[in-house]
C-alpha positions, 0 to 999 in steps of 0.5 A: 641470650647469647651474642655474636659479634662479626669484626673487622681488624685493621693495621692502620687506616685503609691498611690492611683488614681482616674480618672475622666472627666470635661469641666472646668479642673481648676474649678475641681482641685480646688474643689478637693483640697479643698475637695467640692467633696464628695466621693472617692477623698475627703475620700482617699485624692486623690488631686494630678493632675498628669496626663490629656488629652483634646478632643473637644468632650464631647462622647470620654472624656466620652469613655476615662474616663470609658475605664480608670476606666477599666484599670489596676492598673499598666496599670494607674502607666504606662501612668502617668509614660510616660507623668509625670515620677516625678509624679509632681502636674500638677495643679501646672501650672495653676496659 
């Protein structure tokens, strides 16, 4: 079964923030910090995996990301602050 993951980038703690969607988390993080992803993250050092979920399904990954970009900024600071509250670089597991 394959996997979809919505993440959230951060610059810094309550920087600025970028929501997004992959099926290949790995793969996507790398790229964002090495800067192979042009536009918003790469222009606004966006690179801090800080917060993400995971669905079996590629339709609610997509609801889920726009649903996100919706939100409000403290909405945003406040999910991450529940599930990551010292705002660590989560892609740090991955190794």
């Amino acid at each position: 079964m394959k996997s979809y993951y919505v993440y959230i980038l951060a610059s810094k703690r309550n920087g600025t923030s970028y929501v997004g969607v992959t099926s290949n988390l790995v793969k996507r993080i790398n790229e964002h910090k090495e800067g192979a992803v042009l536009g918003f993250s790469k222009r606004y050092n966006v690179k801090k995996l800080v917060y993400y979920e995971e669905t079996n399904d590629v339709q609610i990954a997509l609801q889920r990301e726009k649903r996100l970009k919706k939100w409000k900024r403290q909405w945003k600071l406040d999910l991450i602050e529940k599930e990551n509250p010292t705002w660590r670089d989560l892609s740090n597991n991955f190794s």
